[in-house]
Backbone as a printed PyTorch tensor [residue, N CA C, xyz], in Angstrom:
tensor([[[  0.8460,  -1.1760,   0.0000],
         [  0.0000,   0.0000,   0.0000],
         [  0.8920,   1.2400,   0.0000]],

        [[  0.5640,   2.0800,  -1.0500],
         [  1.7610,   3.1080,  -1.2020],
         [  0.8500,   4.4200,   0.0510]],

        [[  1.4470,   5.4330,   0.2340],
         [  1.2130,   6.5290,   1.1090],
         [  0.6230,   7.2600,   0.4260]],

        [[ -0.0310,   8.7420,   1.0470],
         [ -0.4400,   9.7380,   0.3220],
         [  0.3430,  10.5650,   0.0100]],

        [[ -0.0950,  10.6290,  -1.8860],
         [  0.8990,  12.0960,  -2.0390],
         [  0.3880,  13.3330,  -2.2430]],

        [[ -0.1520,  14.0650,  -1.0590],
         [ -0.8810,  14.9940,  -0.6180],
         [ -0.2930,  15.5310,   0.1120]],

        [[ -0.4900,  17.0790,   0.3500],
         [ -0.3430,  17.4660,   1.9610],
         [ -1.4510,  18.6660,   1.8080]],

        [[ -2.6080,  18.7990,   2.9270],
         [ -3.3250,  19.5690,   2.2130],
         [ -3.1930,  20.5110,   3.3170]],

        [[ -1.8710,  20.7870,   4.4280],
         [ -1.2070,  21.9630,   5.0710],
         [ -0.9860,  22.9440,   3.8820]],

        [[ -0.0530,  22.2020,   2.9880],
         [  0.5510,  23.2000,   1.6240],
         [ -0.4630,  23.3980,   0.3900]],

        [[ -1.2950,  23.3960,   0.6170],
         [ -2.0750,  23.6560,  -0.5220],
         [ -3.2140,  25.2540,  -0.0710]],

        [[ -3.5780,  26.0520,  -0.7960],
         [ -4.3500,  26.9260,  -0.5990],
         [ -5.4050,  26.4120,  -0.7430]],

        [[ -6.0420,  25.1810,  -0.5700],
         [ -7.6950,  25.0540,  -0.2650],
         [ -8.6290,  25.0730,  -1.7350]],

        [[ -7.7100,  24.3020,  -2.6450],
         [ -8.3600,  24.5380,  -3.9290],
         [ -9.6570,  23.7120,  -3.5270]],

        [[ -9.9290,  22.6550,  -3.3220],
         [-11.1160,  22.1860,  -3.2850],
         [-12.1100,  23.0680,  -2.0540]],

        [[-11.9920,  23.7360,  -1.5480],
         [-12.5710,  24.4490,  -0.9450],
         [-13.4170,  25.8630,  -1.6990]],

        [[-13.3510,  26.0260,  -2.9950],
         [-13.0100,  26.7210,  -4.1430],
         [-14.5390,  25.9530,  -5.0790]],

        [[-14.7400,  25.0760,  -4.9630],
         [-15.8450,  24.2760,  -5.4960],
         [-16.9660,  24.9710,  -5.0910]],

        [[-17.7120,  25.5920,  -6.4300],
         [-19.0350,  26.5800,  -6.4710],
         [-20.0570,  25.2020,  -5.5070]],

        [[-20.2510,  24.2940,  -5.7630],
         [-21.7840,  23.3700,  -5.0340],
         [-20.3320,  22.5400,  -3.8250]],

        [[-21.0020,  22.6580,  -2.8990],
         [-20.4150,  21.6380,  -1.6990],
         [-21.4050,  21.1140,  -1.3880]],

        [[-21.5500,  20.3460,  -1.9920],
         [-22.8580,  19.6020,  -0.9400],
         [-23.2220,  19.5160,   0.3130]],

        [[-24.1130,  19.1390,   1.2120],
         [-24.5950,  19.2790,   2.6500],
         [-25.4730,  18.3090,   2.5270]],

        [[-25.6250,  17.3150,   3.2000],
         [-26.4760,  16.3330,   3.8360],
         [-27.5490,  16.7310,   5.0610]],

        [[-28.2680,  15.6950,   5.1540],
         [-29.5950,  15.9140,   6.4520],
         [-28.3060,  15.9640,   7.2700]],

        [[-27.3700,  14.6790,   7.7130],
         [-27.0230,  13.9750,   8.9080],
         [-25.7280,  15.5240,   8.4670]],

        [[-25.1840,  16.1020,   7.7010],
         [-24.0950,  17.0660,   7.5760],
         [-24.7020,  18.6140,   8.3140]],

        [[-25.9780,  18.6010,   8.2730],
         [-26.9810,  19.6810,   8.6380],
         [-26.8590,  19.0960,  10.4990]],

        [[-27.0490,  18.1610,  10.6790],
         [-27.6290,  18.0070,  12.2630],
         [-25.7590,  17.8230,  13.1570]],

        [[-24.6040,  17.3730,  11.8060],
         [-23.1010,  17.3990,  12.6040],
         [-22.8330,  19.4900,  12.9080]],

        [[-23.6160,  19.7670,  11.6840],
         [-23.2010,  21.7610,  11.4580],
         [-23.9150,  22.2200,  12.8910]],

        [[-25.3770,  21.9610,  13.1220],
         [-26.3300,  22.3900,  14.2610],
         [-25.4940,  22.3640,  15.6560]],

        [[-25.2310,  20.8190,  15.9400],
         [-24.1300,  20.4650,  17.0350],
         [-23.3520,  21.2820,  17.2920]],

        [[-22.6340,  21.4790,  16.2490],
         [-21.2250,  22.2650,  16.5100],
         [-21.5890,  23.6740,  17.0660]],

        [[-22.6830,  24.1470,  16.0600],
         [-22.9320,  25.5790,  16.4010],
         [-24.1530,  25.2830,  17.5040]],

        [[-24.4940,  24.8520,  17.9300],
         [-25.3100,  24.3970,  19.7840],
         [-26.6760,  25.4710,  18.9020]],

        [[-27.1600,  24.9800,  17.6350],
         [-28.4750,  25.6530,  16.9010],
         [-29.4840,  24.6240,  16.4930]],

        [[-30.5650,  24.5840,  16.3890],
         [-31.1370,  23.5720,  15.7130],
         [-30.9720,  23.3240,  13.9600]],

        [[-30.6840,  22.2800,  13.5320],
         [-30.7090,  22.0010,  12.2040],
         [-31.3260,  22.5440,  10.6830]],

        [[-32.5830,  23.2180,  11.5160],
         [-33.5540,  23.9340,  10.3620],
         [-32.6220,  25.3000,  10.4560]],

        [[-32.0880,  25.9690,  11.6080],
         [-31.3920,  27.2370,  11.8580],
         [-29.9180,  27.2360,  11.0330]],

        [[-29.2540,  25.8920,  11.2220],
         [-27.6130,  25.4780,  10.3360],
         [-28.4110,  25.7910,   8.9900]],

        [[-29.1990,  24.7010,   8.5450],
         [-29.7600,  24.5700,   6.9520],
         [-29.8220,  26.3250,   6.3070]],

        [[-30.5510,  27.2660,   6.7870],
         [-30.9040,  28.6790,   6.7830],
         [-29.6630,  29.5140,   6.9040]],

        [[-28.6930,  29.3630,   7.9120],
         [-27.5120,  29.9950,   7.8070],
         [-26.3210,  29.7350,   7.2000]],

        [[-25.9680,  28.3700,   6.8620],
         [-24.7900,  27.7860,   6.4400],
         [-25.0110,  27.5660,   4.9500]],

        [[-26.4960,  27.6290,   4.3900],
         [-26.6160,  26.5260,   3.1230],
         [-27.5250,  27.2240,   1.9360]],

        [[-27.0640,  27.1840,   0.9580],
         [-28.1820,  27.8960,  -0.2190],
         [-29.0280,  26.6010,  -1.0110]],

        [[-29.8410,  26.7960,  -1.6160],
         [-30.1300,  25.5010,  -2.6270],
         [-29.2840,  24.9200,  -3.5030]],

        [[-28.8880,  23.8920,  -4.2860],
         [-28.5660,  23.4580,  -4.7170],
         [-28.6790,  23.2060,  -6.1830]],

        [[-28.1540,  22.2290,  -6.8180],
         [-27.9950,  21.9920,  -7.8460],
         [-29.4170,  21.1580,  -8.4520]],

        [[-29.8530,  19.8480,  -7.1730],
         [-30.8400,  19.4520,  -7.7020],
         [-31.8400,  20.1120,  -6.6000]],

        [[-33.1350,  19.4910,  -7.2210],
         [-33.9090,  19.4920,  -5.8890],
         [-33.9060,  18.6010,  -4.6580]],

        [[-34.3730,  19.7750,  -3.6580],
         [-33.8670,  19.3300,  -2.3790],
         [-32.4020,  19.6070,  -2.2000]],

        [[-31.6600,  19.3100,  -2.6390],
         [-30.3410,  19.6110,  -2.3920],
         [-29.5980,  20.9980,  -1.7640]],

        [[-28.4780,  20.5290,  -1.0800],
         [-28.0840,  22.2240,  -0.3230],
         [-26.7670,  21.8490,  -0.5760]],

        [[-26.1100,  23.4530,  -0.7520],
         [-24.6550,  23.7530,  -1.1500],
         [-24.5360,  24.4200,   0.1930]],

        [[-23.1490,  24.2810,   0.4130],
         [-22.4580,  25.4970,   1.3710],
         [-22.3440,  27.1730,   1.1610]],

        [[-22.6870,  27.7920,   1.7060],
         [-22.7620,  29.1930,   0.9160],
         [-21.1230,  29.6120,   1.2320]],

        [[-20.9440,  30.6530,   0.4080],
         [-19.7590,  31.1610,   0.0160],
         [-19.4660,  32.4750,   0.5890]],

        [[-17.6820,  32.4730,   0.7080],
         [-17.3190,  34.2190,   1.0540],
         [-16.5510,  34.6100,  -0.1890]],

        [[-15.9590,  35.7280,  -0.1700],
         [-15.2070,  36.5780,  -1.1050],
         [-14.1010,  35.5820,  -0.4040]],

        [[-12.9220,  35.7120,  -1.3370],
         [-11.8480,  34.8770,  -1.3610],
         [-10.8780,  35.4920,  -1.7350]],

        [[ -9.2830,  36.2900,  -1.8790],
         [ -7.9840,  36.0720,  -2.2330],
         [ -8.1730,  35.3240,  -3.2980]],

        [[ -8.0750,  34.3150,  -3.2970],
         [ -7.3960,  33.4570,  -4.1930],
         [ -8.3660,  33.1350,  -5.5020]],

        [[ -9.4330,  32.6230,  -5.2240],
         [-10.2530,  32.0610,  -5.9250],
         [-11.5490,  32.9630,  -6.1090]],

        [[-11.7500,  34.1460,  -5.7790],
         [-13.1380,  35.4350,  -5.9070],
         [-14.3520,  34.5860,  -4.7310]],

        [[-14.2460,  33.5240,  -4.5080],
         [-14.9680,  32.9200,  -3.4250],
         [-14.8590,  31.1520,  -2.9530]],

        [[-14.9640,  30.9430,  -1.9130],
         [-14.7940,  30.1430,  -1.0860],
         [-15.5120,  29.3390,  -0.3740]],

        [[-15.8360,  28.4420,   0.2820],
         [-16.5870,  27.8180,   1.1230],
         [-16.6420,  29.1290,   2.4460]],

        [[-17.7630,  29.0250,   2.8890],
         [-17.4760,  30.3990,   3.7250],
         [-16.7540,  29.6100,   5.7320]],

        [[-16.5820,  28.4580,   5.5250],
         [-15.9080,  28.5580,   6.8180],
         [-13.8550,  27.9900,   6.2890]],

        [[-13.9900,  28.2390,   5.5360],
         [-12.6480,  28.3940,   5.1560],
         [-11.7430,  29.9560,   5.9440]],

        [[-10.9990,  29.6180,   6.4170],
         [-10.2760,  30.4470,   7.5380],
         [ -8.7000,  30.9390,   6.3500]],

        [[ -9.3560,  32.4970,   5.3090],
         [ -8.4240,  32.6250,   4.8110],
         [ -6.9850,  33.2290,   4.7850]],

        [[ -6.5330,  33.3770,   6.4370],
         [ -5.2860,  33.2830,   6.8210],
         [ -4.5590,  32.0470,   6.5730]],

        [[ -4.9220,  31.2870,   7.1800],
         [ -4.6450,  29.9670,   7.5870],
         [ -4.4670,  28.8920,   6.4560]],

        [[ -5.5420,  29.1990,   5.5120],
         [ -6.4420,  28.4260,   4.2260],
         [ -6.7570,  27.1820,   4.7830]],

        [[ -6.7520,  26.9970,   6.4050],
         [ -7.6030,  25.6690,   6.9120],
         [ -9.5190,  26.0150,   7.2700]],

        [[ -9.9540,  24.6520,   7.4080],
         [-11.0390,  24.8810,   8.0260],
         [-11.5750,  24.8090,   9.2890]],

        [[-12.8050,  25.8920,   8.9410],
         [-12.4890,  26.1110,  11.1170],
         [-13.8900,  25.2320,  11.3900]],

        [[-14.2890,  24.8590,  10.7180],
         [-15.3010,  23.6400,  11.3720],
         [-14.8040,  22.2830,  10.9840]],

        [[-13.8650,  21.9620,  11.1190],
         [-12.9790,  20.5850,  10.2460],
         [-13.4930,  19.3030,  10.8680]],

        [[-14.2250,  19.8990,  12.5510],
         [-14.3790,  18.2560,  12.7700],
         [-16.0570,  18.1840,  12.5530]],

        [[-16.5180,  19.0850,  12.0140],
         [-17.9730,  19.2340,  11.7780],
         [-18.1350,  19.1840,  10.3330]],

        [[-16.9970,  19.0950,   9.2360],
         [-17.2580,  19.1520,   8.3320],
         [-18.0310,  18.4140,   7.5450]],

        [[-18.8760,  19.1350,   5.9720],
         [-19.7060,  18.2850,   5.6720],
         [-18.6700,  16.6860,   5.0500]],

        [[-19.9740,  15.7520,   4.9290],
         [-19.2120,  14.2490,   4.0040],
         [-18.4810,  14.4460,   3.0960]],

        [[-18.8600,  15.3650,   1.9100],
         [-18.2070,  15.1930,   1.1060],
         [-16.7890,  16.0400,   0.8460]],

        [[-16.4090,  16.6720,   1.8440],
         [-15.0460,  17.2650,   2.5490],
         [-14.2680,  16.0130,   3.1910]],

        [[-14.8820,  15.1440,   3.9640],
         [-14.5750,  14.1790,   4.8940],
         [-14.0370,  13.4320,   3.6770]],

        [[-14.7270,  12.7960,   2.5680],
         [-14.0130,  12.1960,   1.9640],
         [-13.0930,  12.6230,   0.8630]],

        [[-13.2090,  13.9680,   0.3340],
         [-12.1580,  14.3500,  -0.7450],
         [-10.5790,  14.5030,   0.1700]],

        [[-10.0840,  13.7680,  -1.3810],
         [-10.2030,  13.6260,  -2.5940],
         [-10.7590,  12.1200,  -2.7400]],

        [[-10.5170,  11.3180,  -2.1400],
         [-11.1090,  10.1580,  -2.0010],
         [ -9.9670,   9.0820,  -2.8670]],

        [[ -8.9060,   9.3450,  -3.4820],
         [ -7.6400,   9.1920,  -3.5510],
         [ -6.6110,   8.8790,  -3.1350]],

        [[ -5.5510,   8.0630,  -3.2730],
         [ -4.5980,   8.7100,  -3.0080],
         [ -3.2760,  10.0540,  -2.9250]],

        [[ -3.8320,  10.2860,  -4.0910],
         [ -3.5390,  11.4010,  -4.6640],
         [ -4.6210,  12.3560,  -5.1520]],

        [[ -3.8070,  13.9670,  -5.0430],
         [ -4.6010,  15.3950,  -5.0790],
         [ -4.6840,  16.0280,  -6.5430]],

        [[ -5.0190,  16.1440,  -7.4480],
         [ -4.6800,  16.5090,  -8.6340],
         [ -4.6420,  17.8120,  -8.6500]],

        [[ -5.0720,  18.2700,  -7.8680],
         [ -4.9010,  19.8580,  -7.4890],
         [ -3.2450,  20.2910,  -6.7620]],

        [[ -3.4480,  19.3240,  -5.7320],
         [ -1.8810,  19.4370,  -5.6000],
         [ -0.6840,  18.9910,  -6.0830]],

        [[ -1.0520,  17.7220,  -7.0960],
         [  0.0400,  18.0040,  -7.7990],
         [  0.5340,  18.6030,  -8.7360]],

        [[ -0.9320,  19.3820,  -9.5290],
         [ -0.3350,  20.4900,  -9.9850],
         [  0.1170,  21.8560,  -9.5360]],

        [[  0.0920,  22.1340,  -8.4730],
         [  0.3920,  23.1880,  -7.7690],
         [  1.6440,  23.0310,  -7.1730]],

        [[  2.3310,  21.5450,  -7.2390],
         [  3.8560,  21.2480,  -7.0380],
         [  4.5510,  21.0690,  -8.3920]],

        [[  4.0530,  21.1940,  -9.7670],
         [  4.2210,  21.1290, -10.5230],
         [  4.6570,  22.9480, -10.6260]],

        [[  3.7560,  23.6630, -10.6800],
         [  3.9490,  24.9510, -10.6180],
         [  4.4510,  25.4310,  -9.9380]],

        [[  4.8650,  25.2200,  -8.5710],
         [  6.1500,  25.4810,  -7.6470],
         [  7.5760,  25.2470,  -8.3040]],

        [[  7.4110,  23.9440,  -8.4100],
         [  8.5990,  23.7020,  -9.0330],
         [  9.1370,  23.9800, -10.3930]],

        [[  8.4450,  24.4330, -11.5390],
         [  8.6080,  25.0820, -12.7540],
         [  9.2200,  26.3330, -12.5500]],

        [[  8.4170,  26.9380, -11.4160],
         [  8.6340,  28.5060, -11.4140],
         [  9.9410,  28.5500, -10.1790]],

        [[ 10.6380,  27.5600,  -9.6670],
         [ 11.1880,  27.6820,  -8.6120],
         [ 10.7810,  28.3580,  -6.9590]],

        [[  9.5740,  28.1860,  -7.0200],
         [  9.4130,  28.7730,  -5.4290],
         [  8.6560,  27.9810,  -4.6960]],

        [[  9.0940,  27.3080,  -3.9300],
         [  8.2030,  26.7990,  -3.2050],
         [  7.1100,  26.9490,  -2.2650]],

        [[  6.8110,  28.3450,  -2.4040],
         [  5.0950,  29.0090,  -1.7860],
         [  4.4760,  29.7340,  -2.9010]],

        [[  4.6700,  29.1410,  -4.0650],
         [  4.0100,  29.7820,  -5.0980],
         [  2.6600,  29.4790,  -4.9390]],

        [[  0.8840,  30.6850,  -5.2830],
         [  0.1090,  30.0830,  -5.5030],
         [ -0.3380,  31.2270,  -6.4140]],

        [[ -0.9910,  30.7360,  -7.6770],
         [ -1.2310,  31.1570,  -8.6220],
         [ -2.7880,  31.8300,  -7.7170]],

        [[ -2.8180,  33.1700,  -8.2930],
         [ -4.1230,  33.8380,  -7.7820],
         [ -4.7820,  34.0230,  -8.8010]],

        [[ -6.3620,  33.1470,  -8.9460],
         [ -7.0020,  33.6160,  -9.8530],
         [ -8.1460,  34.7780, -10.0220]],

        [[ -8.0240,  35.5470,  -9.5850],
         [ -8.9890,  36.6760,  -9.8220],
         [ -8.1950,  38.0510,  -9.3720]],

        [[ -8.7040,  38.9850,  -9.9620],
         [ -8.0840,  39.9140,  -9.9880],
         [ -7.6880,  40.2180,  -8.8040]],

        [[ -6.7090,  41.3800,  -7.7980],
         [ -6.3100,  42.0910,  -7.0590],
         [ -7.5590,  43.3160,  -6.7070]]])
């Protein structure tokens, strides 16, 4: 079994960057917990509609890097500040062994020689 070739310390949170994050019932009642709110109150504050019906996305902030973000993305840090509340489908990405985001972003470190390079996509 080979290791992961990831580190998602060094990465700016590209998957965090994903316009739909999905949210679950049981991802709605881990969000409520955390924030000591009831579930219909998480769903209303944390979540917009979605892609299908019924479905809920994570709502978004302005972003540095990417023009917007998952909005509990902590963009000092580029970690997340609800990480042990996070929704499933955070829990399982990339679901891999490997990041394709990060390895191109070590690809682009290393082309350009710097090793804290991160390409900013939206304007200044």
């Amino acid at each position: 079994m080979s290791a992961t070739k990831y580190d998602c310390e060094s990465c700016p949170a590209y998957c965090c960057s994903y316009a739909h994050i999905e949210v679950t019932k049981a991802d709605l009642k881990r969000l409520a917990k955390h924030f000591e709110i009831e579930p219909d109150q998480a769903r209303r504050r944390f979540t917009k509609k979605g892609q299908k019906k019924d479905e809920r996305s994570l709502r978004h902030a302005k972003d540095p890097y990417y023009g917007s973000a998952c909005r509990f993305l902590d963009q000092e840090t580029r970690g997340c500040t609800i990480y042990s509340a996070r929704p499933s489908i955070c829990r399982r990405f990339p679901g891999t062994k490997r990041c394709g985001y990060y390895d191109f972003l070590l690809w682009e470190r290393e082309l350009l020689e710097d090793p804290d390079y991160v390409a900013i996509t939206t304007e200044p």
